[in-house]
C-alpha positions in Angstrom: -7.6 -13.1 11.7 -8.6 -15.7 8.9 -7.7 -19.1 9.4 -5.8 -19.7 6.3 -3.4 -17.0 7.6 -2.9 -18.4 11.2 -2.3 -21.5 10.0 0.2 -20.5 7.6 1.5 -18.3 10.5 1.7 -21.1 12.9 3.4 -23.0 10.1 6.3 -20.3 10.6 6.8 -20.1 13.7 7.5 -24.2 13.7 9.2 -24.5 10.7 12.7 -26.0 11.0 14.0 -27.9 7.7 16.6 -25.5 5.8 15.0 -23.6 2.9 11.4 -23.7 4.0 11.4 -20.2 5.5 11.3 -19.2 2.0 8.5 -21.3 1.3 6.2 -21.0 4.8 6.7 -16.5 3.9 5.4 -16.7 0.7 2.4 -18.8 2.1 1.5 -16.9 4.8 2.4 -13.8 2.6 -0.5 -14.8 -0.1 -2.9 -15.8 3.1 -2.6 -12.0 3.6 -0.2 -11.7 6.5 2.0 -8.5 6.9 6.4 -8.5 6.7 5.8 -7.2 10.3 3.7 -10.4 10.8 5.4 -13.2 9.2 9.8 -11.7 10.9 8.2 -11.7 14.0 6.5 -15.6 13.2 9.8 -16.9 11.8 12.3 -15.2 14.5 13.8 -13.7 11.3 16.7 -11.2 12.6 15.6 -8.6 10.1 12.2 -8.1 7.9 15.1 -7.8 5.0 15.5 -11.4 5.2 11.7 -11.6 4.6 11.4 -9.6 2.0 14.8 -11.5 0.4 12.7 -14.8 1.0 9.6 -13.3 -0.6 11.6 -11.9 -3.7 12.9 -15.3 -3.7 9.4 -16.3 -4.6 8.8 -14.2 -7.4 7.0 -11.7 -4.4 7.8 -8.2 -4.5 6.2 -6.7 -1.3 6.8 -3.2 -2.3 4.9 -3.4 -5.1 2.6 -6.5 -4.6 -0.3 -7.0 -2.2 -1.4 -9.5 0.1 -4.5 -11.8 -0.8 -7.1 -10.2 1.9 -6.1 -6.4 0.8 -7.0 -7.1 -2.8 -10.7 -9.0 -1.2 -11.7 -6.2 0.9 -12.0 -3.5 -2.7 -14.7 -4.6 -5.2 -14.5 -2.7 -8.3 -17.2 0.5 -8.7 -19.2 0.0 -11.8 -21.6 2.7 -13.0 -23.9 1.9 -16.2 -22.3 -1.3 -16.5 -18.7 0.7 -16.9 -15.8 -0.3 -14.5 -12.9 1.4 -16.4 -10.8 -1.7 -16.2 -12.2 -4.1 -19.0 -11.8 -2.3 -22.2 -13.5 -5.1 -24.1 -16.5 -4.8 -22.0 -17.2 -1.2 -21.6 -16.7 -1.2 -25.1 -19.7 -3.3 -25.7 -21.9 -1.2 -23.1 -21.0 1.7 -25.2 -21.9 -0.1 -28.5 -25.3 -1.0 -26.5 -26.1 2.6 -25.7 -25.6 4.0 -29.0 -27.5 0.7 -30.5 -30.2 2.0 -28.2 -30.6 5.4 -29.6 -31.2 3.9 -33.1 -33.8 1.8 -31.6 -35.8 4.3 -29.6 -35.8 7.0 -32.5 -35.7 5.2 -35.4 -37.1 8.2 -37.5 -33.8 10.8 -36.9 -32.1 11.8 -39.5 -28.3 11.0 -40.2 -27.6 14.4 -38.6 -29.3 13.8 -36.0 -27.8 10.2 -35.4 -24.1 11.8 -35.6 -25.2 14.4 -33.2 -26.6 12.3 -31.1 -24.0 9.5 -31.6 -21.2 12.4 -30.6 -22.9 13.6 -27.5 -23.6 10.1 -26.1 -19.8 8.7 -27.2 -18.1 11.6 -24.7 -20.5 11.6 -21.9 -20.1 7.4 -21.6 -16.0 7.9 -22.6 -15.9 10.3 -19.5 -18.0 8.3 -17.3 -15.5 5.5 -17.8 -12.4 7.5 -18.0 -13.5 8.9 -14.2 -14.5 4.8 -12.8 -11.3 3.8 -14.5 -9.3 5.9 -12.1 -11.3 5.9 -9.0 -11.1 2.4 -9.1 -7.5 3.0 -9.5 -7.0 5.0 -6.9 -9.2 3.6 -4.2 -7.0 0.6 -3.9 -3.8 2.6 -3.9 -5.1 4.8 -1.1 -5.3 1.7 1.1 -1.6 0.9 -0.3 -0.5 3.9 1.0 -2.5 3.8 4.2 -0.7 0.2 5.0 2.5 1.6 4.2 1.8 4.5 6.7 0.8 2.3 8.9 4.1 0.1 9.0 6.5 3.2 8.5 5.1 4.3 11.9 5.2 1.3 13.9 8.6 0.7 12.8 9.5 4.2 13.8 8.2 3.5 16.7 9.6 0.2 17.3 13.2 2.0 17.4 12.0 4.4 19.7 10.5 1.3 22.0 14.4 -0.9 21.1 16.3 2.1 22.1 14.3 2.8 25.8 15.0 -0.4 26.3 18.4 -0.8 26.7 18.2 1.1 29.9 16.0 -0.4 31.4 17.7 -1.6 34.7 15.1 -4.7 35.0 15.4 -6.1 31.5 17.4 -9.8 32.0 18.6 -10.1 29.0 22.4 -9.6 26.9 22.7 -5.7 26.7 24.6 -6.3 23.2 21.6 -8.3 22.0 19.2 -6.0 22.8 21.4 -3.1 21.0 21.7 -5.1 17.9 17.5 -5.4 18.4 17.8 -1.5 18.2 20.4 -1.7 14.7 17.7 -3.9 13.0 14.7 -2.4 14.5 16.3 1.4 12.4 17.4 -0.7 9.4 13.6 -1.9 9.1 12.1 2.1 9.7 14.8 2.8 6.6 13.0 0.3 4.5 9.7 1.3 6.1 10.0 4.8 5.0 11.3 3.8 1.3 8.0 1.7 0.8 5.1 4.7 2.0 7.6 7.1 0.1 6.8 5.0 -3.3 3.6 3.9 -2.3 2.5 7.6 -1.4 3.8 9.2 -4.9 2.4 6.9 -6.9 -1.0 8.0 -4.8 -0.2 11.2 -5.1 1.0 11.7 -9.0 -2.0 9.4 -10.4 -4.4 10.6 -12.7 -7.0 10.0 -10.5 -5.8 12.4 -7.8 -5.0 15.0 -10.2 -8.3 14.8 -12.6 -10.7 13.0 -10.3 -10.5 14.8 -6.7 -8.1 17.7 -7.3 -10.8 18.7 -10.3 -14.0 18.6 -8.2 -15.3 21.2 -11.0 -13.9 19.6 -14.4 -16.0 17.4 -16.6 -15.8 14.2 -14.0 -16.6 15.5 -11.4 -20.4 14.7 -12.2 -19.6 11.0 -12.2 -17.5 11.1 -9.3 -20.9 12.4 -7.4 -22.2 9.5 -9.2 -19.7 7.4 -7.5 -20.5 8.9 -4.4 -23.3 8.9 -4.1 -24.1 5.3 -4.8 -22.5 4.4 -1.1 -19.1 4.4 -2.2 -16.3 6.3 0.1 -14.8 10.0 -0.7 -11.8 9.5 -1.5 -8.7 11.8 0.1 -5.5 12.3 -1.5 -2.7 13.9 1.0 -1.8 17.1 0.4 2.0 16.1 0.8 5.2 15.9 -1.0 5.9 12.2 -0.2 9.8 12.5 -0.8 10.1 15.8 1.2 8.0 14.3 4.2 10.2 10.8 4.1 13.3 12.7 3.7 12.5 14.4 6.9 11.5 11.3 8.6 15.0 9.9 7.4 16.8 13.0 8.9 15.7 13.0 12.2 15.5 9.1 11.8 19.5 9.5 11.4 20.2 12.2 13.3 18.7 10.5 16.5 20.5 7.3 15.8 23.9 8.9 15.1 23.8 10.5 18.8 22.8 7.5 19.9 25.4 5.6 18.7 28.0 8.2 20.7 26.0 7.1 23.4 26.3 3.5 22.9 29.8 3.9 22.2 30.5 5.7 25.8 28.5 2.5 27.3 31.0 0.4 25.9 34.1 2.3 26.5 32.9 2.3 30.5 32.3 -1.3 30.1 35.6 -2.2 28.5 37.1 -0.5 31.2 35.5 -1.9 34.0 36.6 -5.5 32.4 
């Protein structure tokens, strides 16, 4: 962990004047700690109140991302072309076609339109395939940390629910049921953040022309790409809202029986009393 973000952690877990939470999230949030990270620093009773605190800030964690996730990605660049500054790829195109002037400075004007044409696509391709691998790369890792946290907090309720019967735990049963309430409240939000992380993935222009077209007219770039030590890149073959929506089902469908349960729990214990 770096030390900016422990020590905007520790910051959290200490703070104590009214209205710093807000503050101490959005820190440690642009040190490049997690939601999952900064509720469980700041005791927060559910990661909604982080993400309130972070909105608060002009943060949207849904769509925004933390400080060390946008480090760890450098932009690929082939022929001097990285798809993302229009301006400058421009000028390396200007270059290459300057340089077929200079090198065959007895062609004819035919020749120079020919060669002009031939030289204009292959470079508009080359960047059109960088712009959207460089895209993509970095929304792959979005939706990797999004599956990530959707499963952890899927598991979390699974871990809150087993235990509340656990006949050594010390503390208020009602506590650690309302532990369980928050813990499936987060795996909702969970789920709704890979869903949109995962179809924006999954309906991009890269997944559809740059991997999904390993034959089409980028695909020589892309080996380029490749090639030059950079990673394959996989796009899952999913329907993110049909695969949430099944999470979601069974999600609710376990907790609805489990609230019968809890209910029984209560009705004994009311009794008893």
């Amino acid at each position: 962990m770096s030390t900016e973000r422990e020590q905007a952690l520790a910051a959290l877990r200490e703070w104590s004047v009214p209205g710093r939470r807000a503050d101490l999230a959005a820190a440690a949030w642009r040190a490049g700690a997690t939601v999952v990270a900064i509720a469980e620093a700041a005791r927060a009773k559910s990661r909604q109140t982080i993400y309130d605190d972070l909105k608060s800030r002009g943060i949207d964690p849904r769509r925004d991302r933390p400080k060390e996730t946008d480090m760890t990605i450098s932009p690929v660049t082939i022929e001097g072309i990285t798809g993302i500054d229009a301006v400058e790829d421009s000028e390396v195109t200007d270059a290459a076609l300057r340089r077929i002037l200079t090198e065959n400075p007895g062609m004819s004007q035919a020749e120079q339109r020919e060669r002009f044409a031939a030289e204009f696509k292959r470079l508009a391709e080359v960047e059109d395939a960088v712009r959207w691998y460089n895209a993509l790369r970095p929304g792959l890792l979005e939706e990797q940390v999004a599956r990530e946290e959707r499963d952890r907090a899927l598991h979390l309720v699974e871990v809150r629910w087993e235990a509340l019967a656990d006949p050594n735990s010390k503390g208020s049963w009602l506590h650690g049921h309302q532990a369980y309430v928050r813990a499936v409240d987060d795996a909702r939000i969970a789920l709704d953040m890979w869903e949109e992380r995962a179809t924006a993935v999954v309906k991009s222009p890269g997944a559809a022309a740059l991997i999904a077209d390993g034959n089409g007219e980028y695909h020589g770039t892309y080996r380029r790409i490749i090639d030059a030590g950079n990673p394959i890149l996989h796009v899952p073959d999913i329907d993110p809202a049909t695969v949430a929506g099944q999470l979601r089902a069974n999600l609710d469908q376990a907790h609805e029986y489990r609230q019968r349960q809890a209910a029984q729990t209560l009705g004994l214990a009311a009794a008893q009393n």
